[in-house]
N, C-alpha and C positions, 0 to 999 in steps of 0.2 A: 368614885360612885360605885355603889354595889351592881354586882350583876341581873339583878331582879329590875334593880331602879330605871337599869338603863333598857332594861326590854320592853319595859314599861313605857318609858318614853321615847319610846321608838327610835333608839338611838343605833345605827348597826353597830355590829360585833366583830374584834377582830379573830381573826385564827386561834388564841391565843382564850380569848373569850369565849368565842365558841366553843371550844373542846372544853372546856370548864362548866359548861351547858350540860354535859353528863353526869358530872358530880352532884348537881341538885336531884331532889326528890323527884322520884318519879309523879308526885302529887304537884308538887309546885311546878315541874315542868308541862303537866298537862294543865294546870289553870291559866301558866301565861299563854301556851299557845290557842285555848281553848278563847280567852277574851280575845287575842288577834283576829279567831277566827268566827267569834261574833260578830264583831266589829264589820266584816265582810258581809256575812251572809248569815249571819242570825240562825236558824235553826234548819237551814235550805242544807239536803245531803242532795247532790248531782250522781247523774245518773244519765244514761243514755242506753235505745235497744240498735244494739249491735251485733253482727256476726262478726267473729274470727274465721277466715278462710286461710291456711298455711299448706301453700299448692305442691310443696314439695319438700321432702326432708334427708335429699340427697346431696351431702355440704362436702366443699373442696378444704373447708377451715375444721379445726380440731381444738375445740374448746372444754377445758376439762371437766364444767361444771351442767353441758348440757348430754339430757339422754334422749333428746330427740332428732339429735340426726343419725341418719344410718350408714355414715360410714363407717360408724366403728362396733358397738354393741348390737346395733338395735339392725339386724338381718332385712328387714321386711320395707326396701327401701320404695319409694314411690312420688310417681310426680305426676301431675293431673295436666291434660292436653285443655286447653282453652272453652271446650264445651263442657267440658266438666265444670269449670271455674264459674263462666256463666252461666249453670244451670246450677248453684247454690246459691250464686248473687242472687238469681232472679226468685228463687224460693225464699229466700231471707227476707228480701223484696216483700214478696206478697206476707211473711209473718210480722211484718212491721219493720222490719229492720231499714235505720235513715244512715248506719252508718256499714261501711266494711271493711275491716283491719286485717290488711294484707301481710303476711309477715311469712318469708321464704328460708330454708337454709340455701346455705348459697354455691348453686348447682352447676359445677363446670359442664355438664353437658348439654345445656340448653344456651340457647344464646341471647343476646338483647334482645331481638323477636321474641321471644319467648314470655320473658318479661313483662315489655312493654305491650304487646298485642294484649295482652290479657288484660292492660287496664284498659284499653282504647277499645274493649270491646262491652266490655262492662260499661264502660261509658255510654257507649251508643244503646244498650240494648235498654240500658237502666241511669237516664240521662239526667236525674236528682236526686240519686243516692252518692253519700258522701263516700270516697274513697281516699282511707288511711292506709300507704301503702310505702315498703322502703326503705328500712332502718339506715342507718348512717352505715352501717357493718355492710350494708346489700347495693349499698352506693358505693364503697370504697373498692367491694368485689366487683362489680362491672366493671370501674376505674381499673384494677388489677389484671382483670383477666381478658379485657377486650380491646386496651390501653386509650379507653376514651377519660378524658379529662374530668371531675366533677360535674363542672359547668353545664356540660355536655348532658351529661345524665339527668342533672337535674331539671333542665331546659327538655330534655325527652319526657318526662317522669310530667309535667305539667302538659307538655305539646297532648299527651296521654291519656287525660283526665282525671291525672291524682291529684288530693287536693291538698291534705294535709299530710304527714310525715308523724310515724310514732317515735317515741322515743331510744328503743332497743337499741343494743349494741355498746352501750355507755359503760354497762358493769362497775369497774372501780376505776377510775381514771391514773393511780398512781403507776407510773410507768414497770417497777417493780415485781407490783400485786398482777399487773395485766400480764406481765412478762410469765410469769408463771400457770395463769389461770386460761389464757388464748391467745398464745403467742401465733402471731404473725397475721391477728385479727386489722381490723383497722386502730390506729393510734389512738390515742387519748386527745391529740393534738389535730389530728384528722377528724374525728368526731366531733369535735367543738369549730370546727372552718368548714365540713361541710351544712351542720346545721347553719352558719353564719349566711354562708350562701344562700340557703334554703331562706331566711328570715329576710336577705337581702332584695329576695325577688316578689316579697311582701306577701309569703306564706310563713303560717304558725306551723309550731312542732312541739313535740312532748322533751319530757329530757327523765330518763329512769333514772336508778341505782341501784346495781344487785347488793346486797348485804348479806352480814350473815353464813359467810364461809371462811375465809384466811386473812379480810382486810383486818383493821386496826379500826378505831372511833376516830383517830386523826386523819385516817385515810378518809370516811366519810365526809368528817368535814372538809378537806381540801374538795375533795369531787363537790360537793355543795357551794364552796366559795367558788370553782369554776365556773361553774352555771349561772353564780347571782353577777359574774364581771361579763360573762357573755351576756346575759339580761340586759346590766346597765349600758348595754351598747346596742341590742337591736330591737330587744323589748318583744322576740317573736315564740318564745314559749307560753304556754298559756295550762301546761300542768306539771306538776314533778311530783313523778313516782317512783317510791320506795319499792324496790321491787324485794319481798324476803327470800331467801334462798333456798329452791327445792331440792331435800337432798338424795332420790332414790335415782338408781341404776342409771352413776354416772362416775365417773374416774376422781373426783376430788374430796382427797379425803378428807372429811373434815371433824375432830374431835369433840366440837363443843357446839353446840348450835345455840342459837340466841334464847335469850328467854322470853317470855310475851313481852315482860318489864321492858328488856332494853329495845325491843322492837317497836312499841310504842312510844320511849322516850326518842327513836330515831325519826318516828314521825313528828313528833312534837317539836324537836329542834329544827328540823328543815323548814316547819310552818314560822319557827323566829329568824329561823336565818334568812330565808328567801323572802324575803321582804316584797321583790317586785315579780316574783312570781305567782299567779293571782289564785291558780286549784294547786291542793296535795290532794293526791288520789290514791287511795287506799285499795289497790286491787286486789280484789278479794277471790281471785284465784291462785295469789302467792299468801296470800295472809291468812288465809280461811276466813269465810263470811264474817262470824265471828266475831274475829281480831277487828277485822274490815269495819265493823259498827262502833265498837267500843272507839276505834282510832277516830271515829269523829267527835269523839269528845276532850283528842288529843291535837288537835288541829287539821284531820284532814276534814274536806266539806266534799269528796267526791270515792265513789266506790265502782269506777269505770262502767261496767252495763250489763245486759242479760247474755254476751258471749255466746249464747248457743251453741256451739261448737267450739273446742279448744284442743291443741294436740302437743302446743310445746311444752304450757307446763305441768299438763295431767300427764307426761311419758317421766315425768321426773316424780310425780309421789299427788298431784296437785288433786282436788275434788274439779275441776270445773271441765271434765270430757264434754259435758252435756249441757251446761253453761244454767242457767237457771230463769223457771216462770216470769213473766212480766208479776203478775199477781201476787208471786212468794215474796219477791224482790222488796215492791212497793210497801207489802205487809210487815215483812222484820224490819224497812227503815222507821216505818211507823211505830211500831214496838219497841223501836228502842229510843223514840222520844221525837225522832227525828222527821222532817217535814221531806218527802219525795218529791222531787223537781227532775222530770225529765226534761235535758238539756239533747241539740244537737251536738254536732263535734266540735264546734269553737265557745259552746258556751251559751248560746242565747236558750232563753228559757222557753220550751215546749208547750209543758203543763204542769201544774202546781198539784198532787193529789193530796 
């Protein structure tokens, strides 16, 4: 059976299959994943008003592809004391913000106090904003560096009042690609047991994929079949993002950078492959808005939120310092054909504009 026929009828693909997903047209790979992603949600693009709060950018890990920590390039190093931290929640608070996505470099001189006080206090002050906080990468470093167990952190990370877990830290799963890109990061192996864990105690989580620097398309799709055999066992992701790869003022060289084409046939194929993963989200402060809109007509049905502040990936080349209008946002999905659904952080729908 042809490979068309069989995406068609929803048949999965193996490794083998998949990587042969590249070879079709970029046209025909955006119409099969585009009828998948009808099939879903019809003309619904998701969306949510979030703040990014990233409290500090003083990291013990050395990853060659980020320029926002400052241990190495970037001089101007800085970490916010807890009144800080709650006095942006509580601002974001009052500009609408339902969600806050915590994401830290991972800072040997603060301690799990440090950490954990900040969501428990964000909890108390701001006791029904959603907190997304804790890459897999920021769990493996407290495991690392303060020698408490997963378990442990994870069970502190909820005692806390975080709720959901983003996807970072994932990049390319091949052991290889990682070895060279952020050696001594958390594993690839690690990352897929403590999301496990996180799904086990009947919280959802995101799952990335950086692209777009030194992997291969096989490498892609292996880190994509990872995640759909983690899926078919705890069912606790509920988006996967493409993340594309920013490439200024940072140590990885990289010769060729992707074209729109292949960036969009890599969203197109993770909407066939991931079958039982329910958003692809097109974050549209690694893709440029842009990219971000067109990709819904390649299977993603989500373009993460209005950001308001962002510092990991605008320190690497990215537009989104200053994150973007509820009004602008709402208006270019509309423009581009598409129906605006503000969603909370798991997905249920807000308001339909």
């Amino acid at each position: 059976m042809d490979l068309i026929a069989k995406v068609r009828n929803k048949e999965r693909l193996n490794r083998q299959e998949a990587e042969a997903l590249y070879d079709l047209d970029l046209y025909t790979l955006g119409m099969l994943a585009d009828e998948i992603r009808q099939q879903k949600y019809g003309k619904k693009s998701y969306f949510n008003i979030n703040r990014h709060i990233n409290p500090t950018n003083v990291c013990a890990d050395i990853c060659k592809f980020c320029a926002y920590s400052a241990s190495r390039k970037n001089p101007n190093q800085y970490t916010m004391d807890h009144e800080q931290i709650v006095s942006i929640a509580r601002k974001a608070a009052e500009n609408g913000a339902k969600e806050l996505h915590i994401v830290s470099a991972h800072n040997p001189n603060d301690g799990v106090e440090w950490y954990m006080g900040a969501f428990k206090k964000i909890r108390e002050a701001l006791p029904n904003i959603h907190i997304k906080a804790m890459t897999a990468a920021e769990v493996d470093f407290l495991h690392r560096q303060y020698g408490l167990s997963y378990d442990e952190v994870l069970d502190m990370m909820i005692e806390n009042g975080v709720d959901s877990m983003p996807g970072g830290g994932a990049e390319i799963f091949d052991e290889e690609v990682r070895e060279y890109l952020c050696k001594g990061k958390v594993t690839s192996d690690q990352w897929l047991k403590i999301h496990r864990k996180w799904h086990e105690r009947g919280r959802e989580s995101n799952a990335t994929m950086l692209f777009g620097h030194v992997e291969s398309r096989a490498h892609r799709i292996d880190h994509m079949m990872r995640l759909r055999d983690l899926q078919d066992q705890t069912g606790g992701f509920n988006a996967f993002i493409p993340l594309v790869y920013q490439r200024d003022n940072n140590f990885l060289k990289v010769p060729e950078f992707p074209t729109g084409q292949e960036i969009l046939k890599t969203y197109a194929i993770s909407r066939i492959l991931l079958d039982n993963i329910p958003h692809i989200k097109a974050y549209w402060a690694t893709s440029t808005i842009n990219l971000a809109l067109i990709a819904q007509e390649f299977g993603a049905d989500d373009l993460d939120g209005t950001i308001e502040k962002e510092a990991i990936q605008s320190a690497a080349g990215a537009a989104s310092a200053n994150g973007m209008k509820l009004e602008d946002f709402v208006a270019m999905i509309k423009n581009a054909g598409f129906t605006p659904v503000e969603r909370d952080s798991l997905y249920n729908e807000l308001k339909v504009y």
